[in-house]
C-alpha positions in Angstrom: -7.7 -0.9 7.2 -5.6 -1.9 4.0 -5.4 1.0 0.9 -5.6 0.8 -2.3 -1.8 0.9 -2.2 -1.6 -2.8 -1.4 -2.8 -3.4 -4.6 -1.6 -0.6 -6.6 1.4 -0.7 -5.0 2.3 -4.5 -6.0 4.0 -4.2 -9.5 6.1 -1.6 -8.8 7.8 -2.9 -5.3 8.0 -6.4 -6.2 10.4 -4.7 -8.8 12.5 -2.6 -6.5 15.2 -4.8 -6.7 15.8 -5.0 -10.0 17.4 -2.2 -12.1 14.7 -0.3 -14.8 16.2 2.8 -16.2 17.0 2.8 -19.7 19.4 4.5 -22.1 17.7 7.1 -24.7 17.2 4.6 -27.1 15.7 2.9 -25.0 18.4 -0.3 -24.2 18.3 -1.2 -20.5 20.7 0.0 -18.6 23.2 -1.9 -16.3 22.1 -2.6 -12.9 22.5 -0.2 -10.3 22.9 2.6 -12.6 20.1 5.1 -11.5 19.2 8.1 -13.8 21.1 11.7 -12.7 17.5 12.7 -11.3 17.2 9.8 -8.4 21.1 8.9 -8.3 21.4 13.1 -6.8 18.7 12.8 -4.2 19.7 12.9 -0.8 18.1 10.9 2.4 16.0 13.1 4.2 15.1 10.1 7.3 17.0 12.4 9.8 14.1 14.4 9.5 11.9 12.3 11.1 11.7 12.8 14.8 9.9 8.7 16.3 6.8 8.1 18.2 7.8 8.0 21.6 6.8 5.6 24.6 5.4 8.3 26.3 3.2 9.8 23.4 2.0 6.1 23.5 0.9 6.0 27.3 -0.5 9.0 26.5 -3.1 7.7 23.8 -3.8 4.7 26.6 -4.9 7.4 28.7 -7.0 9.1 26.1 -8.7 5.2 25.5 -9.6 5.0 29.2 -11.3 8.1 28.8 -13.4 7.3 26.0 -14.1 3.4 27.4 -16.1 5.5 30.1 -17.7 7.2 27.8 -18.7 4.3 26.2 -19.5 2.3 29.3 -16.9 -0.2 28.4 -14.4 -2.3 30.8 -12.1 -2.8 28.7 -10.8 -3.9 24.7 -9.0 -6.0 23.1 -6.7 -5.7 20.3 -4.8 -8.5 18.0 -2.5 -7.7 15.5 -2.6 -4.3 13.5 -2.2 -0.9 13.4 -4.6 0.0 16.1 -2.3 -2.5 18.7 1.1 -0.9 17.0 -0.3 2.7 17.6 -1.2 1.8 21.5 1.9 -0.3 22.5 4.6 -0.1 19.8 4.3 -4.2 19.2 4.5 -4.8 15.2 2.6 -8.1 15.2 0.6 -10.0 12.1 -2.4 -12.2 13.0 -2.2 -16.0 12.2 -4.2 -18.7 13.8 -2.3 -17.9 17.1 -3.6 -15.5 18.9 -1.4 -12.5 20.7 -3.5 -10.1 22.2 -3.2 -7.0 24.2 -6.2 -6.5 26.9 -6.4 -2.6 28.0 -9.1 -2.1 30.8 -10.2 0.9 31.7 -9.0 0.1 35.8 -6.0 -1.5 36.3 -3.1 -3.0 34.3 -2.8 -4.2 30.8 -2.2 -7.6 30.2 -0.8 -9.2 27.3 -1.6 -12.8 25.9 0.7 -15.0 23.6 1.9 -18.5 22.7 4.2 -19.6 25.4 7.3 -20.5 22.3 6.6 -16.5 21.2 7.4 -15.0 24.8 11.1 -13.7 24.6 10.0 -12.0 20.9 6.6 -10.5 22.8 8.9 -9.0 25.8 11.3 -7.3 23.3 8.2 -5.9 21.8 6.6 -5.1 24.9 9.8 -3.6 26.2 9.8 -1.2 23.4 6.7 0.4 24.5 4.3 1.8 27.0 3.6 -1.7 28.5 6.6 -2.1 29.4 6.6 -0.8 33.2 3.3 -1.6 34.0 1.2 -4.7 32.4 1.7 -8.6 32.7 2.0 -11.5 30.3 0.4 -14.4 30.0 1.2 -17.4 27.9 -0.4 -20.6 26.6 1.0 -24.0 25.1 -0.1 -25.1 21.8 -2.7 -27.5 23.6 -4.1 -24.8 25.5 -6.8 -22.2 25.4 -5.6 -18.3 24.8 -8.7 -17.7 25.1 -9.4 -18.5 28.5 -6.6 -16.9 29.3 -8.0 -13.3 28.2 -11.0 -14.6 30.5 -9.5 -15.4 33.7 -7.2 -12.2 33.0 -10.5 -10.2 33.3 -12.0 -12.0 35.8 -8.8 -10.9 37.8 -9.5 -7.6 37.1 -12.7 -7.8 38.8 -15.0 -7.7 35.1 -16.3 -10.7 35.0 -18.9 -9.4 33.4 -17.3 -7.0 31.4 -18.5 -5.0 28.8 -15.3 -5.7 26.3 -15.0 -3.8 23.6 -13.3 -5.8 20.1 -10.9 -3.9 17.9 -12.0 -4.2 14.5 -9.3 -5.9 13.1 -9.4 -8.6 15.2 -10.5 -12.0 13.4 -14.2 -13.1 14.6 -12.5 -16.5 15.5 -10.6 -14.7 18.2 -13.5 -13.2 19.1 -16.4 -16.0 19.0 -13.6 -17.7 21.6 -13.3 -14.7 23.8 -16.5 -14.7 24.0 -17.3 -18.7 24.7 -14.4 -18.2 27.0 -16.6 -15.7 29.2 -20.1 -16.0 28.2 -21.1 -13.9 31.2 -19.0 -10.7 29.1 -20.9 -8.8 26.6 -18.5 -7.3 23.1 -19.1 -4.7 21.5 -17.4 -2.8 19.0 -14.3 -0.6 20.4 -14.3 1.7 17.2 -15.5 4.7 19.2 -12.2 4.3 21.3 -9.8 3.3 18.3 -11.5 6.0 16.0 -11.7 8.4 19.0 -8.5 8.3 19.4 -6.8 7.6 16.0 -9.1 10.0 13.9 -7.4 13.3 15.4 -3.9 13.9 14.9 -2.1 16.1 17.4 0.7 18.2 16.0 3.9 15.2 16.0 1.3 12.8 13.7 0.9 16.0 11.5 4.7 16.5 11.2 5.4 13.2 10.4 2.7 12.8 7.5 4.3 16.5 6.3 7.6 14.4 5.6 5.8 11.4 4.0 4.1 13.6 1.7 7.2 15.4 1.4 9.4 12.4 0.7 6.6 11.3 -2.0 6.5 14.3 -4.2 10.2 14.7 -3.9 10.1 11.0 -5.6 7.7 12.0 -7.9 9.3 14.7 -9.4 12.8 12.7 -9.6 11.3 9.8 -11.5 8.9 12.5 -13.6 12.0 14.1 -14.9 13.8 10.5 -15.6 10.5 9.9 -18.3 11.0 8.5 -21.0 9.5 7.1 -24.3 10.0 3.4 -24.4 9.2 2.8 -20.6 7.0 0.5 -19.5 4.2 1.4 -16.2 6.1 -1.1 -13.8 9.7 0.5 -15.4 8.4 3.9 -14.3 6.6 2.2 -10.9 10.1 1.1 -10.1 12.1 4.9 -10.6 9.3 5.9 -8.3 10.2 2.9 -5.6 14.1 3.8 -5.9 13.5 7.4 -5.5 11.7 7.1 -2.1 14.9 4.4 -1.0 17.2 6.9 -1.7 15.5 9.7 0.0 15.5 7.4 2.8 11.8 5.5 3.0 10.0 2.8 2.0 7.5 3.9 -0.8 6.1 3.5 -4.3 3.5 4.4 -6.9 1.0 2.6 -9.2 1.1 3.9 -12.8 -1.4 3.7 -15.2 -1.1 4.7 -18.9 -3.2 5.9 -21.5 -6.6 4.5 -21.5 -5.8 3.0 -18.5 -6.1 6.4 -16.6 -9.2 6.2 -16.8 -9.5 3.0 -14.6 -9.0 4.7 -11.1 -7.6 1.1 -9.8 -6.2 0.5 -12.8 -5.3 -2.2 -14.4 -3.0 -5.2 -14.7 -2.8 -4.8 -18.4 1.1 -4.0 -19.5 1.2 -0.6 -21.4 4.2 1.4 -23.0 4.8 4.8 -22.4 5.0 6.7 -26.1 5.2 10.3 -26.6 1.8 12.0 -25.5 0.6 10.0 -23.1 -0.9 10.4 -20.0 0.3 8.4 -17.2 -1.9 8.5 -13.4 0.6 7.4 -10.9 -0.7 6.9 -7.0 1.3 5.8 -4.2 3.0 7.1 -1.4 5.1 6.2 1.9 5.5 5.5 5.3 7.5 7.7 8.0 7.4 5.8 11.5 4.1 4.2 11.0 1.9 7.5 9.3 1.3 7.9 5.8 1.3 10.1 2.3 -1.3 9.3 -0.6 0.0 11.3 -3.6 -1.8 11.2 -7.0 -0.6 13.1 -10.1 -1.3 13.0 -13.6 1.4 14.6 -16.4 1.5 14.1 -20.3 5.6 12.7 -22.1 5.4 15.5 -24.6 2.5 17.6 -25.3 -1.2 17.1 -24.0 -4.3 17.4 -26.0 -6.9 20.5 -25.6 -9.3 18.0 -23.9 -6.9 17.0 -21.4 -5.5 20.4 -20.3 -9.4 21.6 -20.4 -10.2 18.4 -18.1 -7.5 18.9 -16.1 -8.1 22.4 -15.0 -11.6 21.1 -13.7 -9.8 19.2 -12.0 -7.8 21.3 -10.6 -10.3 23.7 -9.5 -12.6 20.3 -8.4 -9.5 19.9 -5.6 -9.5 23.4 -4.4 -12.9 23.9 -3.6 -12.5 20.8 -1.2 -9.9 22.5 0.6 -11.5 25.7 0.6 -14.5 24.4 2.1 -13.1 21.8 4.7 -13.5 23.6 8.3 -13.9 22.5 11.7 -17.9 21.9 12.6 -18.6 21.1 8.7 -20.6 17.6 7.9 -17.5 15.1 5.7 -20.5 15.0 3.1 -20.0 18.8 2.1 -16.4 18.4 0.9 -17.4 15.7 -1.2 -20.4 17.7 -2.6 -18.5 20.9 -3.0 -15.3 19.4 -5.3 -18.6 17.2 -7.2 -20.0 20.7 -7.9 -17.5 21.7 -9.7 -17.0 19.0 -12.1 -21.1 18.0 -12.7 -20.9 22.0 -13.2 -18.6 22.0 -15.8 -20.0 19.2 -17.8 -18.8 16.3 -16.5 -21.8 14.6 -14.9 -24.1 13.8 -13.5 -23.5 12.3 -10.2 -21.2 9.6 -9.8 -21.1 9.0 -13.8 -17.4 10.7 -14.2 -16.4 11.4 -10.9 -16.9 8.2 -9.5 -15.6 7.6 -5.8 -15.8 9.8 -2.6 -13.5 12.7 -2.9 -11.1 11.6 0.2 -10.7 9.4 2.7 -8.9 9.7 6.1 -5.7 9.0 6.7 -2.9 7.9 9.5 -1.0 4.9 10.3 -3.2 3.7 7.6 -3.7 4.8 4.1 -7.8 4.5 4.4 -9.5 5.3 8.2 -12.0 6.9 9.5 -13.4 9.1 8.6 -14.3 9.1 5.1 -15.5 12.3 2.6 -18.5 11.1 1.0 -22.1 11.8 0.2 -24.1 10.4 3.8 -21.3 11.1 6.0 -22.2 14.0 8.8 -19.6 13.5 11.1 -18.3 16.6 11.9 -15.1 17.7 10.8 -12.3 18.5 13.6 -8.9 20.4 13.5 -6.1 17.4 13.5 -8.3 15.4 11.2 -6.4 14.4 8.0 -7.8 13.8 4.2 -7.0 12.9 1.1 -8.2 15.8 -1.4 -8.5 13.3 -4.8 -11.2 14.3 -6.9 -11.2 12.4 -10.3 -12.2 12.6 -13.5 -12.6 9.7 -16.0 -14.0 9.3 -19.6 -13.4 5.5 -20.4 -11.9 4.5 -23.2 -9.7 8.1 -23.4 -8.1 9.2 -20.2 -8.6 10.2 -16.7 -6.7 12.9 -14.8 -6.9 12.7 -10.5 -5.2 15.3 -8.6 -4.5 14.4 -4.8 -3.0 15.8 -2.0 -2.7 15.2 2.1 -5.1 17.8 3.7 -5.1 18.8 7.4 -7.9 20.2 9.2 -6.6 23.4 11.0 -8.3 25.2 13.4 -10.1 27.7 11.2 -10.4 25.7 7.6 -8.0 23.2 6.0 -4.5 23.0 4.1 -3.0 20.6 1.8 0.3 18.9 2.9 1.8 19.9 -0.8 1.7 22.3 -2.9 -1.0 21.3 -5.9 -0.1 20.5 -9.0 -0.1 23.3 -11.6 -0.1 21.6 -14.6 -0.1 18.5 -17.1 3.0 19.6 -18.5 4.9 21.2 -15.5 3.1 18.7 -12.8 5.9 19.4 -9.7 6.5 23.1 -10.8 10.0 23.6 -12.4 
């Protein structure tokens, strides 16, 4: 499932390389010279403690027990998170297809181009596949397809019911499933969902950091502000600040009137004194993610915005507050809504305009999602964005968002909240 941060995240990162900070009146400065703030931070990637092959065979287990719940034989997976979550293989789709086959008796199997083999048995050796599955490959003029067929007719399912990982592309599919006509696919979200959607206790600690390492960079670039910068010179202190703390990670920032956009916009702005910037981004720490939003004012903010962004702030809390093991997604989205139609800033979806979280892993946006029509039930280990938003067009927006963790008796946010426009990462 790709985030907004693909897109958000695009100005910033392309930049990383390139040195931004400026001198206080406002020359560039040379390259590789990093402002006190980010040039003091220290790495903090020792911290993070890996995924390990045995957590992995672990969740394979966990995906057998839910195909019997679901009456399936087996599923497929391509390229993607779901396939590097399962087996540890960091592969990208193209018109080739590598595939992993789990069935719910018997061994894994893996399919891929003959020419990729040695790359797919380092991957394969990295992970849970690696004492007990086989691999079968196919020349350019070949069918992998068929391959995936006869490796489940080997397995006795024939006529399997195989379930299809929903980031696999339908051509793969449609040729499974011309491959083995006799099969019937269905969708494997139930197992992928089932087994992603709740985090046990390492996922949680490892999201802790990346939310960790986000704010820390954050407040580094926040107190590096200055007038004169533009959104993609401030993207880029962001971008630098997770590098030195020792991750890959960066922020969109949006100035202005274009806080009010909650995408933003491609437009280039200048950060003067008073304005409001919206920055949004976050990192990755072995394969799990942070989604940070924070909203501050260079100087002094107006009545209206402090005023705005105390709804806001009570808008985030009673999310959390309300969040709880057993409760329908939709309430948390209706209870931080409350609050802001409440106070004026309604109705509906007219200011607050988008679903107060989404779920979060190994990708930035999964299942499940915070909005109005959802009643899946909430369960400890689930993780959330908390980001309700607020946005008047043509004047400013303010979003506040932290991680939040279902726990077993309510909910808790990741990092602390922020407690003000002017002092957003608490001095």
């Amino acid at each position: 499932m790709h985030s907004r941060r693909e897109f958000l995240g695009l100005s910033s990162l392309a930049l990383a390389g390139a040195a931004c900070a400026r001198t206080q009146t406002g020359e560039v400065a040379p390259q590789g010279v990093l402002p006190p703030s980010i040039a003091n931070l220290t790495s903090m990637h020792d911290r993070m403690r890996p995924i390990t092959s045995e957590e992995r065979r672990a969740r394979i287990e966990r995906a057998k027990e839910l195909m019997a719940s679901q009456r399936l034989d087996a599923f497929l997976m391509a390229g993607g998170t779901s396939l590097k979550y399962f087996t540890n293989m960091d592969w990208g789709n193209s018109e080739r297809m590598l595939a992993v086959v789990i069935p719910r008796i018997g061994r894994p199997f893996v399919v891929c181009p003959s020419f990729e083999r040695d790359r797919a048995m380092e991957q394969i050796q990295s992970g849970p596949l690696a004492k007990d599955s086989g691999l079968l490959t196919w020349e350019e003029d070949e069918s992998p397809y068929r391959l995936v067929a006869d490796g489940l007719r080997t397995l006795g399912f024939a006529n399997a019911k195989l379930g299809i990982e929903e980031r696999v592309p339908h051509v793969f599919s449609e040729g499974v499933a011309k491959a083995l006509p006799s099969a019937e696919l269905s969708s494997a979200i139930p197992v992928t969902a089932g087994c992603r959607g709740v985090k046990d206790a390492h996922e949680i600690e490892l999201m802790r950091l990346a939310s960790t390492v986000t704010l820390a960079a954050y407040a580094a670039a926040h107190r590096a502000l200055k007038d004169g910068l533009t959104q993609n010179d401030f993207g880029d202190l962001v971008a630098k600040a997770h590098t030195k703390l020792g991750f890959h990670g960066g922020a969109g920032v949006q100035v202005g009137v274009y806080s009010a956009l909650p995408h933003g916009s491609i437009t280039p702005q200048v950060i003067r004194e008073g304005s409001i910037l919206l920055i949004d981004g976050g990192c990755s720490v072995d394969g799990y993610s942070s989604d940070l939003s924070r909203t501050f004012v260079l100087g002094k903010p107006t009545e209206k915005m402090k005023r705005v962004f105390e709804i806001e702030h009570r808008a985030q809390t009673a999310a959390v507050k309300t969040a709880r093991p057993g409760l329908e997604c939709q309430a948390v989205d209706a209870a931080a809504r409350k609050v802001i139609v409440d106070a004026g800033y309604g109705p509906d979806y007219k200011y607050f305009t988008h679903r107060v979280g989404h779920g979060m892993g190994m990708d930035g946006h999964e299942w499940p999602y915070l909005v109005r029509g959802n009643t899946t039930l909430l369960q400890r280990g689930m993780v959330f964005s908390d980001e309700p938003g607020i946005y008047i067009r043509g004047e400013f927006g303010v979003r506040l968002e932290d991680d939040m963790v279902i726990t077993e008796s309510g909910a808790e946010l990741l990092t602390p909240q922020s407690p003000s426009l002017e002092d957003p990462f608490g001095s």
